[in-house]
C-alpha positions as CSV (number, residue, x, y, z in Angstrom):
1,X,96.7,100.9,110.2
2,X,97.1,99.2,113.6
3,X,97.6,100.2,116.5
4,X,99.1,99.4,120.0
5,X,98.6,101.6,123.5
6,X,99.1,101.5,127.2
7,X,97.2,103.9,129.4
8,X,98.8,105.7,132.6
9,X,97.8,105.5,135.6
10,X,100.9,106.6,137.4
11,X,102.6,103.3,138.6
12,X,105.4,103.6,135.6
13,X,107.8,106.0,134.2
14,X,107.4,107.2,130.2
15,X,110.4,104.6,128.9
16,X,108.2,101.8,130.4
17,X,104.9,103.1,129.4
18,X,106.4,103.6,125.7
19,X,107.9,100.2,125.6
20,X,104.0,98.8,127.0
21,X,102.8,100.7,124.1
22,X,105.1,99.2,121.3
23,X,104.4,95.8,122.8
24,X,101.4,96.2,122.0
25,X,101.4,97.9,119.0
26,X,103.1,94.7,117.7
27,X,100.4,92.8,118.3
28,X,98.3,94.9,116.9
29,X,100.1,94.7,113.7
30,X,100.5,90.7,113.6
31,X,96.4,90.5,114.1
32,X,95.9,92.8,110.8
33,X,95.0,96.2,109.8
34,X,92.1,98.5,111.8
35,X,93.0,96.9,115.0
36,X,94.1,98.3,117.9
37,X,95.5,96.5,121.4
38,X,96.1,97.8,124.7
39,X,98.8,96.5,126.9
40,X,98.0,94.7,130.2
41,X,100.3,92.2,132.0
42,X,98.9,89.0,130.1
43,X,100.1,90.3,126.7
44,X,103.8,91.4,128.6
45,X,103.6,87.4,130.1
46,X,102.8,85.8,126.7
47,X,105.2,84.0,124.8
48,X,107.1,85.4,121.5
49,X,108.2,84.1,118.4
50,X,111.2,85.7,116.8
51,X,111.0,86.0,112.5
52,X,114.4,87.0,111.3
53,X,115.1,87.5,107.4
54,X,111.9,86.3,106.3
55,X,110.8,87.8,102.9
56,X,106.8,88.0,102.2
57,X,105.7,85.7,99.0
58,X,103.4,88.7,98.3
59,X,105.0,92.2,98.5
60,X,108.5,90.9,99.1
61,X,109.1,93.1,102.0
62,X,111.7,92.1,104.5
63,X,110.5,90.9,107.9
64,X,112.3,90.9,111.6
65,X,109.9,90.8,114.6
66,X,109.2,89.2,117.5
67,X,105.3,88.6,118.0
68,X,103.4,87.2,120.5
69,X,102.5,83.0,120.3
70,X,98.5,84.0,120.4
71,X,99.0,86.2,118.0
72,X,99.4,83.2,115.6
73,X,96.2,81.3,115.2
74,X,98.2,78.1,116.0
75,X,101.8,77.7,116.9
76,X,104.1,76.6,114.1
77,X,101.4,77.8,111.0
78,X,101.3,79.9,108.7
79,X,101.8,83.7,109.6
80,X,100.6,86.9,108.3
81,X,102.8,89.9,107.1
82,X,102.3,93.4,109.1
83,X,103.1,95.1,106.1
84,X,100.1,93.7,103.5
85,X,98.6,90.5,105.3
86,X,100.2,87.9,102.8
87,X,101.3,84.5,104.7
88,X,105.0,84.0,105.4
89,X,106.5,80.4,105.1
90,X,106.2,78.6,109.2
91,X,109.4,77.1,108.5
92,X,111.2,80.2,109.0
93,X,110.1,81.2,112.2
94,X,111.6,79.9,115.5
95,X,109.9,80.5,119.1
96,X,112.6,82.0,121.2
């Protein structure tokens, strides 16, 4: 498992601490399994790239994120899948 969190300290509401929390639970998920990310403003500022439709080569499973561009090792290579860490094909994903 992987997983994402952002700790209160009483500047924001529960939607936006939630939404800090899923932000970085999806990084957390495109590094790989065991790992587990906390939000600060450098991971809300970085860059995303959107993967729509894509189907793993390895367990098939459907995939529609957006993840951060460090996430990737290098922009525009191969990715891994959140669901079982197989790479997905660069050529479907687009940086929005």
């Amino acid at each position: 498992m992987s997983f994402g969190y952002s700790i209160h300290e009483g500047e924001v509401g529960y939607l936006e601490l939630l939404s800090r929390a899923e932000t970085a639970c999806r990084i957390a998920k495109s590094r790989g399994d065991g790992i587990s990310v906390g939000w600060s403003e450098s991971i809300e500022d970085d860059l995303m790239f959107t993967i729509r439709g894509v189907r793993c080569d390895k367990c098939r499973a459907k995939i529609d994120c957006d993840i951060p561009e460090s996430a990737a090792a290098v922009r525009n290579t191969l990715l891994l899948c959140p669901y079982c860490g197989g790479s997905l094909n660069e050529a479907a994903t687009s940086a929005s």
